[in-house]
N, C-alpha and C positions, 0 to 999 in steps of 0.2 A: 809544453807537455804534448806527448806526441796522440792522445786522445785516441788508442789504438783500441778495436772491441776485443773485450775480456776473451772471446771466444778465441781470435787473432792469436791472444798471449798463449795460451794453457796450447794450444797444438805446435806453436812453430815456434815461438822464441825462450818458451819457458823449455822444451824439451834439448834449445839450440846451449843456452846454458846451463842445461846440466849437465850435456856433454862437454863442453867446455871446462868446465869447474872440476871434471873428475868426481864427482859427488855422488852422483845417481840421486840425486836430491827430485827431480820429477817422477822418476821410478816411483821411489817409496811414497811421494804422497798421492799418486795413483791408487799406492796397495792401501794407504791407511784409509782412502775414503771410501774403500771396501770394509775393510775388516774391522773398522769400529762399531759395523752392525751384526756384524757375527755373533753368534748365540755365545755367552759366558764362559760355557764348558768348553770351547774351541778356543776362545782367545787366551783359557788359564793352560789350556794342553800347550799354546805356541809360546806361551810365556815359559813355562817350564821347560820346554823346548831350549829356550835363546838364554835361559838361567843356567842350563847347563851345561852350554857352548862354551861363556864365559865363563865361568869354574874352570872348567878344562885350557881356553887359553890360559888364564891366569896362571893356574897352576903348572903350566908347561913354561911360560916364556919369564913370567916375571920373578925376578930374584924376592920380592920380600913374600911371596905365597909360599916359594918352593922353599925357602928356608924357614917358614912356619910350619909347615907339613913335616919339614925335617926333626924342628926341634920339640915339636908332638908328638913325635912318633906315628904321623898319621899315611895315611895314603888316599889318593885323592877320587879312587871310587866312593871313601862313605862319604861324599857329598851327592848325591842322587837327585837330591831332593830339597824343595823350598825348608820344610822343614829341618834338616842337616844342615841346614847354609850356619843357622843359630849359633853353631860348635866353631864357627871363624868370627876371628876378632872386630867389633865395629873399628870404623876409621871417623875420624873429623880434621880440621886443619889442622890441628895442635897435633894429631898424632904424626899426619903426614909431612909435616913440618919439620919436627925431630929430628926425623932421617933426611940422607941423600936421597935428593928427589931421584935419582939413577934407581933407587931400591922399586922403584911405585912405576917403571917405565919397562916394556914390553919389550926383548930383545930379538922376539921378530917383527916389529915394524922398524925399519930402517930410520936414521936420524932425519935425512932428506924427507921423509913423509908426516915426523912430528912437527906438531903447529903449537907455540905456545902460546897460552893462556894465564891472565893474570887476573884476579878479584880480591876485591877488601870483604866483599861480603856483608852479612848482618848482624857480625863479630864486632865489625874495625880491625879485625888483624890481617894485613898483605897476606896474601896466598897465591903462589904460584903454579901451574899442572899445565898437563900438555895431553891434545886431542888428535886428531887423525881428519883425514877427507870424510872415512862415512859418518865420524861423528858429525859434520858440519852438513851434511849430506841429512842427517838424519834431524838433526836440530830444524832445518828449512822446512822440510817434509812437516813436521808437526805443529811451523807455524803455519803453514797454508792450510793445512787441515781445518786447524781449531777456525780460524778466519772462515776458511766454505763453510761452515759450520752453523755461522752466524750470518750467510748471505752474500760476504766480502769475496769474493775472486778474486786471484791475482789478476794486477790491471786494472779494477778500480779503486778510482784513486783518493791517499786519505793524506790526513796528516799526524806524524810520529811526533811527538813531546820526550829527548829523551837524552841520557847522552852519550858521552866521546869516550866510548870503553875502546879496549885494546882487542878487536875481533878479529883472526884473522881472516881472508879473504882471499881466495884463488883470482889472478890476474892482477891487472895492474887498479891503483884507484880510481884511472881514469876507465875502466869499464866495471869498473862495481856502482861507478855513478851514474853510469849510464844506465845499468841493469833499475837500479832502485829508482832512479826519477824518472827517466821514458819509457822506460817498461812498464816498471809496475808504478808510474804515479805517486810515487810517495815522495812525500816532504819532510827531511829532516830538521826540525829548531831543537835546539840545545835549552832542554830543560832548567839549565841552572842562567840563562839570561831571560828568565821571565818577568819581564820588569812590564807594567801596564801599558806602556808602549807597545810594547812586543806580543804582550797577551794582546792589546787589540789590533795588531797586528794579521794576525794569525788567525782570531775570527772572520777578521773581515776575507781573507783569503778563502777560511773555508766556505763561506758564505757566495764569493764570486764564482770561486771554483767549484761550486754544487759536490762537495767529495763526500764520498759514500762513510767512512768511519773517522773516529778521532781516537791514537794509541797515546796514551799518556801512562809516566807515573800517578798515580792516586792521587795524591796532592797538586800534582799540574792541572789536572782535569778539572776536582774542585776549585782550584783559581779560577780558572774561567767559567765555570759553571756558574760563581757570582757575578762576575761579569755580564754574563749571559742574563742573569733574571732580570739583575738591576736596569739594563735596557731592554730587555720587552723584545729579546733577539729572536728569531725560528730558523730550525733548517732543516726545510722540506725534504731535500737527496739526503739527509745523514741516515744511517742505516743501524748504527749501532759506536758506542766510547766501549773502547777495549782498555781496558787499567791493569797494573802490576807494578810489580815492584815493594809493594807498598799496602798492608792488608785494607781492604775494603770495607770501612764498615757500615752497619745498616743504614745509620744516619748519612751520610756521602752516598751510598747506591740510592736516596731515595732521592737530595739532591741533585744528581748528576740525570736520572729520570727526569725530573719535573721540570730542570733548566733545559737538555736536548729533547726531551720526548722520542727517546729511543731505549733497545734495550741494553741493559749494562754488562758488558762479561769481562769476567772479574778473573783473570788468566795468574797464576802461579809459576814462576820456574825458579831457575836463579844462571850463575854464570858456569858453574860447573857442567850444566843439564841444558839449558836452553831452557825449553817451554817444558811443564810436564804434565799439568792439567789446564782445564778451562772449564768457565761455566754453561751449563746446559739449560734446559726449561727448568723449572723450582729450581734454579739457582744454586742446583748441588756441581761440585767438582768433580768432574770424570778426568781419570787421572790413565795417560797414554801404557795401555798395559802393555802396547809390542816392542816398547822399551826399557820399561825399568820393572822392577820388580821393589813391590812396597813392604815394609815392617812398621806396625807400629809397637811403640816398646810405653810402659808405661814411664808418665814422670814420678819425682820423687820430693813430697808423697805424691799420690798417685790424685789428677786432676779431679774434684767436685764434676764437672761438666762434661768427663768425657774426651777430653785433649790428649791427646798421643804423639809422644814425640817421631817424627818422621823419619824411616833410615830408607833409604834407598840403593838400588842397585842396578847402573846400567848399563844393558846390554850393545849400546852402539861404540862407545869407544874403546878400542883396541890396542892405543899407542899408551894409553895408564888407566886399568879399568879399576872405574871405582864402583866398592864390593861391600856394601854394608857401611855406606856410608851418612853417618848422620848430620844431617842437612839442620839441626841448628831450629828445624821451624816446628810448629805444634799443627796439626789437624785433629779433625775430629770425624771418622769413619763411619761410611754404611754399609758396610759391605753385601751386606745379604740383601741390600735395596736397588730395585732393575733402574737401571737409568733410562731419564726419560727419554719418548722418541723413537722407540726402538733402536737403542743404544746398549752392547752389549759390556760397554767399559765400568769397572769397578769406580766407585762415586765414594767421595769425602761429604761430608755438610757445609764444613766450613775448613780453611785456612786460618789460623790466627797467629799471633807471637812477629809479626815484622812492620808495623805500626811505623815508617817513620816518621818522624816531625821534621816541620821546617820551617825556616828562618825568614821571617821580615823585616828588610830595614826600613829606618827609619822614614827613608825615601818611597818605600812599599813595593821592593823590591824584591819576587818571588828567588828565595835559594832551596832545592830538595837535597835533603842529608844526601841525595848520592853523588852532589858536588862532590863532599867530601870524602867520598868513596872511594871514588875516582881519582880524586886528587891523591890520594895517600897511596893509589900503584903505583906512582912515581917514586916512592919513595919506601920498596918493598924490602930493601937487604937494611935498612938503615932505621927502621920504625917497626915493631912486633905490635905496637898495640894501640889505640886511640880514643879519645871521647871528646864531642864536641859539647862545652857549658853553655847555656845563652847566661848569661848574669845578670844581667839588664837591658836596656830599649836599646842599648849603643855598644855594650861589648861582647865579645866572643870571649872564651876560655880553652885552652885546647890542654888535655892532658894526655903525654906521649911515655908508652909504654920503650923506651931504646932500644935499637939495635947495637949491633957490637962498632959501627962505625958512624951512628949519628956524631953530630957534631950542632958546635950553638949558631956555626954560621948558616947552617944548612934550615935550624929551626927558625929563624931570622927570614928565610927565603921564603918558606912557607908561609908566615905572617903576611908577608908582601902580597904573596900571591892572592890567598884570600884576602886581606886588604882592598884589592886592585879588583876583585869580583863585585866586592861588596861597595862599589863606589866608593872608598875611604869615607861609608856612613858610620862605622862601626869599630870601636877597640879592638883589635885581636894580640892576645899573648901568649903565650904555651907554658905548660910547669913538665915536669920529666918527673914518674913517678915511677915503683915498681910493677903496680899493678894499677889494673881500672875497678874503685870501688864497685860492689853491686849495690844495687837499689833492695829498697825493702820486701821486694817480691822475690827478689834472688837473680833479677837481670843486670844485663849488663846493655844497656842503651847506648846507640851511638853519639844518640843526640839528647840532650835532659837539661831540664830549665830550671837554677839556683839562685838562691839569693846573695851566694857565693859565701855563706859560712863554712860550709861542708869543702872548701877547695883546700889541697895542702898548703 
């Protein structure tokens, strides 16, 4: 590690790749370590500002707007306003899905400038879309934000808990590895080889290497966080455990306190969006408003506690802008409450509804559902749909929603795979069903633990 001062990074190497990257990714997170202190009324004025840019692309360039508008009989002045957006149709994966992804893609950003993207999501269903430079430009920008935010600069150096998604990346591998390990100090381990070896592994690393945060899914954090009590570990340089992926809850934030003795920020995004919020002082969510633009809708019936389903809308990608799109997750709103800090970003209380679970074998071998995640983009024309069973201390259960070209040798394959993850500690079998039952709450979980009477 090239042990370079944070100062070094932020003037000369971080502005050398962003010119490189075509990104403008150091640009904007200049502007956003400005303007997340801007007074309220200026940052909803630049929000409705950049809401209405995109309305206007959309409805200029991309074929499934302008044939909405057509077949409404609308025209795309009465959208003015956050309020008018209401009168265009939400989207989710299943809508977008439906159609030729060509329908949902921009015909003035050129093919040479689209970047695909692939996610299974908090669904289980393969989802494929496609992003631009300044999306990726703008996704960077608001992770270093949220990070200064909490004391982390680029350049000091942490360790990520995480894993092997399909990101793309300007340049070759061999300099995004350089950017991410000697530049900024990070450490990549793949979350789903969390096996006690590897967890003490990894402490001990961060323990020699004095490094200032630890990014984990939720559940990787907690792993070591027991680890951590049960030896009597400290670590004086850590600065803060930054968690997602995976909702946070009180019990685990207090955990994950008492084992690092740092504070916890409890960050939000997903793979469509990057980052979208992060936590501040009292622990509420300020949510990046020079990006997206938030709705919450109620559920059905309408939540005891205050939970609202999330839709969002945003403003940085151009090559398939997503425009009221429901993201699947539940928060719970403050809006009319100042965030702390002098912070002028609109604040949630809490995130909930993405709870994963995860798998111990019998060996005590950490696996996070977003193995499986992962694992099923591999296999996104050929699977719609998935749930992971535990049945018992030794077997898996997989029930797969078909695609129009699975096959049994292909399900066969998958078996192996996870097999060969899981040490061959563990059964794994698959059933092919039409649908993934819901649980009695009305969800549908990726991951759910049976006694295996309820399997078809």
């Amino acid at each position: 590690m090239m042990n370079l001062p944070p100062s070094m990074i932020q003037r000369l190497f971080l502005p050398l790749a962003s010119l490189h990257s075509r990104t403008a990714f150091y640009r904007r997170y200049r502007a956003l370590l400005k303007s997340q202190f801007f007074p309220r009324s200026t940052l909803e004025k630049m929000q409705r500002g950049r809401l209405q840019a995109i309305l206007r692309h959309a409805f200029d360039t991309v074929p499934f707007y302008r044939e909405w508008l057509g077949d409404h009989h609308l025209a795309p002045e009465r959208f003015g306003s956050a309020e008018q957006l209401e009168q265009l149709p939400l989207l989710n994966k299943q809508i977008i899905r439906s159609f030729p992804l060509e329908k949902f893609l921009s015909q003035a950003v050129p093919p040479r400038e689209r970047l695909p993207y692939s996610t299974s999501g908090s669904t289980g269903e393969p989802f494929q879309f496609v992003v631009d430079r300044a999306f990726n430009g703008a996704k960077i920008a608001r992770y270093f934000r949220e990070m200064s935010h909490w004391g982390i600069q680029p350049g000091n150096p942490y360790l990520k808990l995480w894993g092997a998604g399909r990101v793309p990346t300007a340049g070759s591998e061999s300099t995004r590895s350089f950017f991410i390990q000697k530049i900024l100090g990070r450490r990549e381990v793949l979350a789903f080889d969390l096996s006690p070896e590897k967890a003490w592994e990894c402490l001990s690393w961060m323990k020699k290497e004095r490094l200032a945060a630890l990014e984990a899914y939720t559940s990787s954090a907690v792993y070591l966080a027991h680890l951590v009590l049960e030896e009597g570990w400290s670590f004086p340089h850590l600065r803060a455990v930054v968690v997602s992926g995976e909702t946070l809850t009180e019990e685990h934030r207090q955990l994950l306190k008492k084992a690092f003795q740092v504070p916890v920020i409890n960050a939000y995004g997903s793979r469509e969006f990057g980052r979208v919020a992060f936590s501040c002082a009292e622990d509420r969510m300020c949510y990046s408003m020079e990006d997206f633009y938030a709705e919450y809708l109620d559920t059905h019936p309408p939540d005891s506690e205050g939970l609202k389903r999330l839709v969002l809308t945003c403003f940085s990608n151009h090559a398939m802008p997503f425009i009221r799109y429901d993201t699947g997750d539940l928060v719970e709103p403050c809006m009319d409450a100042a965030a702390p800090g002098g912070l002028g970003l609109h604040c949630w209380k809490r995130v909930a509804g993405r709870l994963a679970d995860q798998v111990i074998t019998p060996h005590g071998k950490h696996l996070s559902v977003h193995y499986f995640t992962l694992l099923f983009e591999d296999y996104g024309q050929e699977i719609r749909q998935f749930q992971i069973v535990v049945t018992g201390k030794d077997r898996l259960h997989l029930l797969i929603v078909p695609g129009s070209s699975f096959t049994h040798s292909l399900g066969e394959e998958m078996c192996r795979r996870i097999l060969k993850s899981l040490e061959g500690s563990m059964q794994v079998d698959y059933t092919l069903v039409d649908s993934i039952p819901h649980t009695g709450d009305g969800k549908q979980p990726l991951l759910r633990v049976s006694s295996g009477g309820d399997l078809p």
